[in-house]
Backbone atoms as SQL, in Angstrom:
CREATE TABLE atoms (id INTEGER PRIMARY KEY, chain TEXT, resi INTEGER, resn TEXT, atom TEXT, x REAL, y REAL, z REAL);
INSERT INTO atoms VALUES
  (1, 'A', 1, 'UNK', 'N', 137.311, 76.201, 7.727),
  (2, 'A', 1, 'UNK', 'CA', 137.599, 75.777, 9.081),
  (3, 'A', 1, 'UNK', 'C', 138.720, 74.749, 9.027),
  (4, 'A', 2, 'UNK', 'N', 139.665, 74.848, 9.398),
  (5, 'A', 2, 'UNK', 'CA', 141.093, 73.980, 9.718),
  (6, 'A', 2, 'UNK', 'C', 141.459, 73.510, 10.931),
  (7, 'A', 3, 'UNK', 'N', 140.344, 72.475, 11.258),
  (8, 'A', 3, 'UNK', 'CA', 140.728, 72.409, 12.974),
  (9, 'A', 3, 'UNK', 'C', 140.863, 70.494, 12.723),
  (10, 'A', 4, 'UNK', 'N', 141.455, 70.117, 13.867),
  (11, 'A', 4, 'UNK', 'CA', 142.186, 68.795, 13.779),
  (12, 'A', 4, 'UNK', 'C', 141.028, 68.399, 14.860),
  (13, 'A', 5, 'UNK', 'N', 140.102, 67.043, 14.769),
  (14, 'A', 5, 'UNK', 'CA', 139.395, 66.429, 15.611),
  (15, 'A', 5, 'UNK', 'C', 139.637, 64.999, 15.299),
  (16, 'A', 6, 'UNK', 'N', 140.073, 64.984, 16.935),
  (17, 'A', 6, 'UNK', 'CA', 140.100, 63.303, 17.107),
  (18, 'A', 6, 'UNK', 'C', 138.764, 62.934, 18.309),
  (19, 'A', 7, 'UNK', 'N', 138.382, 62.289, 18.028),
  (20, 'A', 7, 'UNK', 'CA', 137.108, 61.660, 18.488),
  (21, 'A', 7, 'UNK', 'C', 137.176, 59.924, 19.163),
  (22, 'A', 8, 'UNK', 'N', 137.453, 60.050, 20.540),
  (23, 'A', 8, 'UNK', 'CA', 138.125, 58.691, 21.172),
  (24, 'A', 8, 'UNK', 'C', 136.838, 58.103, 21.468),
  (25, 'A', 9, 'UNK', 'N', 136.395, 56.561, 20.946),
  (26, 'A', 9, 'UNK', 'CA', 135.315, 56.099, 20.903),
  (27, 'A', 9, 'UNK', 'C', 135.756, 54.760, 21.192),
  (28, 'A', 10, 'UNK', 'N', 134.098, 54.148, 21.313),
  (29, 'A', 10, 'UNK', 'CA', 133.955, 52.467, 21.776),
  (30, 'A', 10, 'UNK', 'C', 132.585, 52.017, 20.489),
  (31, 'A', 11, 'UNK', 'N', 132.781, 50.589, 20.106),
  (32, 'A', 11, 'UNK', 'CA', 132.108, 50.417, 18.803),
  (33, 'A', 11, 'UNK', 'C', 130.726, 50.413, 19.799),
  (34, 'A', 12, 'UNK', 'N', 130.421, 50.058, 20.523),
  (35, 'A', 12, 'UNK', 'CA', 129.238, 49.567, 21.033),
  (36, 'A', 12, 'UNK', 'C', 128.201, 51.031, 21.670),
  (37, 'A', 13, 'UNK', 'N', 128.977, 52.365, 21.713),
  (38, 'A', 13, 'UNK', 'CA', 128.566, 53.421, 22.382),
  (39, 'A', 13, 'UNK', 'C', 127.460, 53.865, 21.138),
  (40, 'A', 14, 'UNK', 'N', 126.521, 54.076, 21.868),
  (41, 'A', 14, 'UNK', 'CA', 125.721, 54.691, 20.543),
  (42, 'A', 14, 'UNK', 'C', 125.630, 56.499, 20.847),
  (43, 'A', 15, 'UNK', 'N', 126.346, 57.115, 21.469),
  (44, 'A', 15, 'UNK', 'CA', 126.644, 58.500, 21.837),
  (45, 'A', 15, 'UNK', 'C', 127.519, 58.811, 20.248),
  (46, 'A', 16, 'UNK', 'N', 128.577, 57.685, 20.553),
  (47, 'A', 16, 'UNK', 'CA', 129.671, 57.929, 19.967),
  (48, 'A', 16, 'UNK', 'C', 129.093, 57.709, 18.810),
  (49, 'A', 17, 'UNK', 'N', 128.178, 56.780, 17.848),
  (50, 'A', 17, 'UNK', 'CA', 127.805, 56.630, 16.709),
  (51, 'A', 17, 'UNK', 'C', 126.775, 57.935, 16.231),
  (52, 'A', 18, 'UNK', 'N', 126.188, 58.864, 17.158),
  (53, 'A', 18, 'UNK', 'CA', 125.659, 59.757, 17.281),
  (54, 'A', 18, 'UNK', 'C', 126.409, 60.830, 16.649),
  (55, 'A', 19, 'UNK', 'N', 127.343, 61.214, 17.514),
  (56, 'A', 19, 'UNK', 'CA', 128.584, 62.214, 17.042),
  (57, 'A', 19, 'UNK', 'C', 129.290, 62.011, 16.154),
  (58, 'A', 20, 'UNK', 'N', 129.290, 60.739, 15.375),
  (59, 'A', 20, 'UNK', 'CA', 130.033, 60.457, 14.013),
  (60, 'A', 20, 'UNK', 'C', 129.159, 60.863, 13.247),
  (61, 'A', 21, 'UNK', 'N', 127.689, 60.505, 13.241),
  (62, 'A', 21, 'UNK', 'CA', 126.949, 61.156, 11.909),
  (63, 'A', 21, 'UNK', 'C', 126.997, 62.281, 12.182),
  (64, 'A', 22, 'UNK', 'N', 126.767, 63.381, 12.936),
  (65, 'A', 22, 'UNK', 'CA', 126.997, 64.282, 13.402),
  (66, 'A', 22, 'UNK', 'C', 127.837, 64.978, 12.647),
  (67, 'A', 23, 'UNK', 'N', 129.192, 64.466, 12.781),
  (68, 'A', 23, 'UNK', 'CA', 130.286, 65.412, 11.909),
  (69, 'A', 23, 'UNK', 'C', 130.099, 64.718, 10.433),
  (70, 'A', 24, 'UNK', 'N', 129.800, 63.572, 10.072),
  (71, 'A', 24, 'UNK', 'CA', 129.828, 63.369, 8.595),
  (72, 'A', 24, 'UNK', 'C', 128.961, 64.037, 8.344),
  (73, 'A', 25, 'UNK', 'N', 127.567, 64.594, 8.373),
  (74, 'A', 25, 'UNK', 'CA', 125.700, 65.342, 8.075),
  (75, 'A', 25, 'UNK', 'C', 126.594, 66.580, 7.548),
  (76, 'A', 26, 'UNK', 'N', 128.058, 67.065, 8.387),
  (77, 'A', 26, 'UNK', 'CA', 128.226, 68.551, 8.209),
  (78, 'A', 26, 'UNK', 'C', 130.224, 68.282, 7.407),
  (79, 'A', 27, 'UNK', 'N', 130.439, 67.152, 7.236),
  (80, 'A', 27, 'UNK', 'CA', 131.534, 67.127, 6.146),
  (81, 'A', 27, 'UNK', 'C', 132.809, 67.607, 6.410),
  (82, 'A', 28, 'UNK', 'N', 132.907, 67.087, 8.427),
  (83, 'A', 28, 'UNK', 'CA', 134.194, 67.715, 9.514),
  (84, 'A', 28, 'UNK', 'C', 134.678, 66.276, 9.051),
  (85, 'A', 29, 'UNK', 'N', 136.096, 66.146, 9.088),
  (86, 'A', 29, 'UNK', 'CA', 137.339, 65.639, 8.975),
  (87, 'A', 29, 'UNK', 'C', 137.551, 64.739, 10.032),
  (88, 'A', 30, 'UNK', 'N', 137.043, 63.780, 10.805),
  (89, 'A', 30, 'UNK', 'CA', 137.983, 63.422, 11.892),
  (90, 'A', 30, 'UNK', 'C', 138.782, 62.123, 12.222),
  (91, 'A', 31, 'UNK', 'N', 139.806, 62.286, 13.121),
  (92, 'A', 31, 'UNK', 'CA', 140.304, 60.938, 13.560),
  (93, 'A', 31, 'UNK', 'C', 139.448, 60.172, 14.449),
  (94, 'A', 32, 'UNK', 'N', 139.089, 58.885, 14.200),
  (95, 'A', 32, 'UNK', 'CA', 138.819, 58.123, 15.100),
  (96, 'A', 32, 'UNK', 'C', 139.853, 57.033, 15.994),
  (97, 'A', 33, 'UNK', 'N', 139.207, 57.289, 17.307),
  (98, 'A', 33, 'UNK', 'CA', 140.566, 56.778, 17.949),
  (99, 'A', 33, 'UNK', 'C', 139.919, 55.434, 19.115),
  (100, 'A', 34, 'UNK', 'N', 139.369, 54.436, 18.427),
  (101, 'A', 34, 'UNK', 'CA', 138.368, 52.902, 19.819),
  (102, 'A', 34, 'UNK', 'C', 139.395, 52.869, 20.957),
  (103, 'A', 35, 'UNK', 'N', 139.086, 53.114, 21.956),
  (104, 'A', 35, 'UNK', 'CA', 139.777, 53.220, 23.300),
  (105, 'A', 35, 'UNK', 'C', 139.840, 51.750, 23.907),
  (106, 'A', 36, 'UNK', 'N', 138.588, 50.499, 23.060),
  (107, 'A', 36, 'UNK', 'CA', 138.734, 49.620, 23.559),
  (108, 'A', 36, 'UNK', 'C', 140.426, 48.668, 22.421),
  (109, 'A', 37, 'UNK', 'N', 141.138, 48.055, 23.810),
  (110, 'A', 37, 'UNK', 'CA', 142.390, 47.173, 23.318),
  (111, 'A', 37, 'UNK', 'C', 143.586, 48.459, 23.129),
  (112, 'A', 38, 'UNK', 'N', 143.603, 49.794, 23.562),
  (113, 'A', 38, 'UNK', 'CA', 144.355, 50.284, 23.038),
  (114, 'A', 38, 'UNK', 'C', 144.286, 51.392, 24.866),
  (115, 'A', 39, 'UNK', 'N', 145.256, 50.890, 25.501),
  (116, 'A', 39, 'UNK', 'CA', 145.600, 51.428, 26.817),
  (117, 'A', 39, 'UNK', 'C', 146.265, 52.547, 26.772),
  (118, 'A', 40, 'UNK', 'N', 146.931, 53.076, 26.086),
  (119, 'A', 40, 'UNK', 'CA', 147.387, 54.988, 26.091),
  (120, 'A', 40, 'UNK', 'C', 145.985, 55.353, 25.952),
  (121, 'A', 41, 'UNK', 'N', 145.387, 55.137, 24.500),
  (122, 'A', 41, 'UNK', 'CA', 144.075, 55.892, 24.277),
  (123, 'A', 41, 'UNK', 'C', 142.887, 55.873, 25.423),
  (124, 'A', 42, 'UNK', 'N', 142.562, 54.746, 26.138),
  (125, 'A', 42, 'UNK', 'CA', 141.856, 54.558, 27.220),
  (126, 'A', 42, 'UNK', 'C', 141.913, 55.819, 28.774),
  (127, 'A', 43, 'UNK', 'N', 143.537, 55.755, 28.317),
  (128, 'A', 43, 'UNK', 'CA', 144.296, 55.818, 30.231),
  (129, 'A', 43, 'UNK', 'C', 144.304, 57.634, 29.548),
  (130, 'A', 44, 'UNK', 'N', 143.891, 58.110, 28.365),
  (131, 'A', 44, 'UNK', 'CA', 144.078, 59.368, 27.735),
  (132, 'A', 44, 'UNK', 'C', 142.456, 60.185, 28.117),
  (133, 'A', 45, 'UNK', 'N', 141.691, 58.992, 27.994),
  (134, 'A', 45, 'UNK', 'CA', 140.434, 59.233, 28.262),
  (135, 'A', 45, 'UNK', 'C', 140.261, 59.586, 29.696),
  (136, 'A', 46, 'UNK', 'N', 140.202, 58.586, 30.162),
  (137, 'A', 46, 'UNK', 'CA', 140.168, 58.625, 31.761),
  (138, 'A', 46, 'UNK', 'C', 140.743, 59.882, 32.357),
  (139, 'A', 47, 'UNK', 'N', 142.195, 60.245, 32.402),
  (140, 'A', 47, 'UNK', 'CA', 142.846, 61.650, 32.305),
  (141, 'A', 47, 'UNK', 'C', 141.939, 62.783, 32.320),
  (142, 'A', 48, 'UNK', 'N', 141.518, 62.801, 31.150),
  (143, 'A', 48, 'UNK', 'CA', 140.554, 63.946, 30.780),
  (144, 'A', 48, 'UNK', 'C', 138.971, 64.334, 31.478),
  (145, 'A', 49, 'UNK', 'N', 139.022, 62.902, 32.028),
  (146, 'A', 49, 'UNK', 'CA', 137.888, 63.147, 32.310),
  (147, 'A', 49, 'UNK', 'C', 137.382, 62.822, 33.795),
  (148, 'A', 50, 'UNK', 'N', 138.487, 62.868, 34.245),
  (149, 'A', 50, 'UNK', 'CA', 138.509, 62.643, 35.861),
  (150, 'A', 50, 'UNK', 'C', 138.069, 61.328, 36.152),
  (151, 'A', 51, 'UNK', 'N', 138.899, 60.398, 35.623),
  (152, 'A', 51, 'UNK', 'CA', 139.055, 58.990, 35.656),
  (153, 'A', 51, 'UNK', 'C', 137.838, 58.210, 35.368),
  (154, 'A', 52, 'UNK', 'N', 136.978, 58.709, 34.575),
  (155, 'A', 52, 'UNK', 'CA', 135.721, 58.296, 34.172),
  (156, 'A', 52, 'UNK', 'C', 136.286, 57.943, 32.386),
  (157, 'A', 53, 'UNK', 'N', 135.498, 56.817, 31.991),
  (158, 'A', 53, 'UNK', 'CA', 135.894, 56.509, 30.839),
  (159, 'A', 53, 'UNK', 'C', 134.539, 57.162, 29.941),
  (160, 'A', 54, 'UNK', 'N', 134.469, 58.230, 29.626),
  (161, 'A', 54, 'UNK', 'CA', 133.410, 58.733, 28.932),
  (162, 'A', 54, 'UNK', 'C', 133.951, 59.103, 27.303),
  (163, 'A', 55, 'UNK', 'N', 132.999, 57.967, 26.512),
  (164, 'A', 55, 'UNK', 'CA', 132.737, 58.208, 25.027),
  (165, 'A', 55, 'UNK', 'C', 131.921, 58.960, 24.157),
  (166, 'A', 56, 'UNK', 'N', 131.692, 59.931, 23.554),
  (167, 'A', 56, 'UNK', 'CA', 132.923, 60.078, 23.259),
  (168, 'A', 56, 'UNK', 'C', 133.606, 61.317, 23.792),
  (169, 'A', 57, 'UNK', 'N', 134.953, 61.153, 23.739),
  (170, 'A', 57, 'UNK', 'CA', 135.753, 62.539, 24.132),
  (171, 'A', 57, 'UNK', 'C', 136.373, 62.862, 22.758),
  (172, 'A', 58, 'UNK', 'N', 136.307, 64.716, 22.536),
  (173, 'A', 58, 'UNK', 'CA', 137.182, 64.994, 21.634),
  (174, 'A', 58, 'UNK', 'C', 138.375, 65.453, 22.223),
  (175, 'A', 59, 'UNK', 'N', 139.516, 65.659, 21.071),
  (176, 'A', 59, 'UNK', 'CA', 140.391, 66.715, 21.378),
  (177, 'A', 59, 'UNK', 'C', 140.873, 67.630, 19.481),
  (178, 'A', 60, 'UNK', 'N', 140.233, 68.766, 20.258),
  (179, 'A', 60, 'UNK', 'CA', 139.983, 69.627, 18.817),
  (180, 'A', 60, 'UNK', 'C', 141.226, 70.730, 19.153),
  (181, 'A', 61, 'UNK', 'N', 141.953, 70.142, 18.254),
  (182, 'A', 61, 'UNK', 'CA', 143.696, 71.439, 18.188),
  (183, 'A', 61, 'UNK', 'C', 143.782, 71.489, 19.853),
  (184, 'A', 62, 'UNK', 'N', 143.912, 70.419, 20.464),
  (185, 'A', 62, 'UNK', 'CA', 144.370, 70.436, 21.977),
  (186, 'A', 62, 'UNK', 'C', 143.568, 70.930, 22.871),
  (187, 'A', 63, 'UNK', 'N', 142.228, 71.419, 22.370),
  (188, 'A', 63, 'UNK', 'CA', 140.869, 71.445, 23.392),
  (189, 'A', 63, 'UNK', 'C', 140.521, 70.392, 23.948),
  (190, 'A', 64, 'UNK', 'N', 140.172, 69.776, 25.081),
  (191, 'A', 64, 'UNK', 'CA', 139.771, 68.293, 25.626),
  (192, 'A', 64, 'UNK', 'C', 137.913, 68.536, 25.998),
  (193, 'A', 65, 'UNK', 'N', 136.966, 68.162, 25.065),
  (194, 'A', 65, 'UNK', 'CA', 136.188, 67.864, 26.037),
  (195, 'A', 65, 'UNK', 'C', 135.149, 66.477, 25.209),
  (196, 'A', 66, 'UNK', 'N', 133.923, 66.236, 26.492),
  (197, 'A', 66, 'UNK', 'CA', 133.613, 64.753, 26.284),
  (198, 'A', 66, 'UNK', 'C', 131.940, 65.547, 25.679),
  (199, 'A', 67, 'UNK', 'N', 131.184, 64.860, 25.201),
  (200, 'A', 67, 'UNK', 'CA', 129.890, 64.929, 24.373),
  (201, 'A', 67, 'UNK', 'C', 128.970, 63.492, 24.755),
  (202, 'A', 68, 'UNK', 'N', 128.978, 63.414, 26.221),
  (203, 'A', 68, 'UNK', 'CA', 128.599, 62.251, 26.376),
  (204, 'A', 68, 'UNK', 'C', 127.698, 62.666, 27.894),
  (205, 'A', 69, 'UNK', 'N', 126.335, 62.300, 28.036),
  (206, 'A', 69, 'UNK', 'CA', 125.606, 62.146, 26.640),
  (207, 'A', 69, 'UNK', 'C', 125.343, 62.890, 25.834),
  (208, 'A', 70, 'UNK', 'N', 125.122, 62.192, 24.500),
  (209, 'A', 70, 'UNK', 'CA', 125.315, 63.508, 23.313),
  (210, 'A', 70, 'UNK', 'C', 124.089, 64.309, 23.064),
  (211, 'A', 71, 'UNK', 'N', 124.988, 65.286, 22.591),
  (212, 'A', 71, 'UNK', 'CA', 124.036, 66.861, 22.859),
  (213, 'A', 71, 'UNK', 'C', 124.531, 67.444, 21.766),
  (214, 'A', 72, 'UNK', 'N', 123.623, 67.189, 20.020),
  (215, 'A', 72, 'UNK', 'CA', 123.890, 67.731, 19.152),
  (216, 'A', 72, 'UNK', 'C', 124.463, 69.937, 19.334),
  (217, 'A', 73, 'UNK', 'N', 123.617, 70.168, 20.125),
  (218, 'A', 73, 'UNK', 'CA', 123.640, 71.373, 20.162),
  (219, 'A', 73, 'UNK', 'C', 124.733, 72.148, 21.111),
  (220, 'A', 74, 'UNK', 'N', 125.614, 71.396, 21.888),
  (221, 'A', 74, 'UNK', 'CA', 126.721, 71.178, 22.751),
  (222, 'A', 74, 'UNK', 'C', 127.939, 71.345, 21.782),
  (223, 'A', 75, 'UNK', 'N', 127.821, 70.087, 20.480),
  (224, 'A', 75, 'UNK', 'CA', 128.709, 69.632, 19.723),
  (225, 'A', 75, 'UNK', 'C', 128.691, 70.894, 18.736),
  (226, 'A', 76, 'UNK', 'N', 127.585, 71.170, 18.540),
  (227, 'A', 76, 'UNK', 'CA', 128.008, 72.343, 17.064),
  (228, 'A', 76, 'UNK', 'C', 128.581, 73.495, 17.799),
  (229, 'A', 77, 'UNK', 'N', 128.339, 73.722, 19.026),
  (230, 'A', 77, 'UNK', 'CA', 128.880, 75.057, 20.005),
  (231, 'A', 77, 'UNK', 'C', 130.396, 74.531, 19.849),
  (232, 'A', 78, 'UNK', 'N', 130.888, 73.688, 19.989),
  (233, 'A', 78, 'UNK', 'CA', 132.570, 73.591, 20.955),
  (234, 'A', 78, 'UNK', 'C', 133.140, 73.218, 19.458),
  (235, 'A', 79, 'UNK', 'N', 132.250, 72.595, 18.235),
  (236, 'A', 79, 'UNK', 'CA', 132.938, 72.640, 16.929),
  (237, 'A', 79, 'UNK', 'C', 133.035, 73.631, 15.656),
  (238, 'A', 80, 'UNK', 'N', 131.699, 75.076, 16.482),
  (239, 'A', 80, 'UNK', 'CA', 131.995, 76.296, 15.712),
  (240, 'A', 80, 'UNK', 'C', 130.761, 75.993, 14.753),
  (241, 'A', 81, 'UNK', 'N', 130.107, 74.617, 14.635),
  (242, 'A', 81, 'UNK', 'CA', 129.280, 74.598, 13.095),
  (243, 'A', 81, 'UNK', 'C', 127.763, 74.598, 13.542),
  (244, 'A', 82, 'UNK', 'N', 127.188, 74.615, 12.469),
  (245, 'A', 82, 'UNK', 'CA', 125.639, 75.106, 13.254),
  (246, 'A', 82, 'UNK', 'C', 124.858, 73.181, 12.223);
């Protein structure tokens, strides 16, 4: 599997700490991107998500979607892994 995931997060979200073990349990690759102090990444979020700041959001090879609240079984669907 060769797919690019960036994963836009906040330290304090425990969704988002959810979906990190998540992809480490299964040994996916990703960028992490804290939306807090960093206003493109924030105003990137919001965008996507109809001006709601929801953590976490991916973007997998230019797919946009959010896993919040997290839903292991959501995440292995839209990342292909079981």
């Amino acid at each position: 599997m060769n797919q690019s995931i960036r994963m836009y997060t906040t330290a304090y979200c425990p969704d988002c700490r959810r979906a990190k073990q998540f992809c480490r349990m299964r040994q996916l690759q990703f960028e992490e991107i804290d939306i807090e102090g960093n206003p493109e990444a924030e105003e990137f979020v919001k965008r996507a998500n109809h001006g709601k700041r929801k953590v976490p959001t991916f973007d997998v090879n230019g797919r946009i979607f959010h896993c919040s609240p997290f839903d292991a079984e959501k995440m292995a669907q839209e990342l292909g892994v079981e």
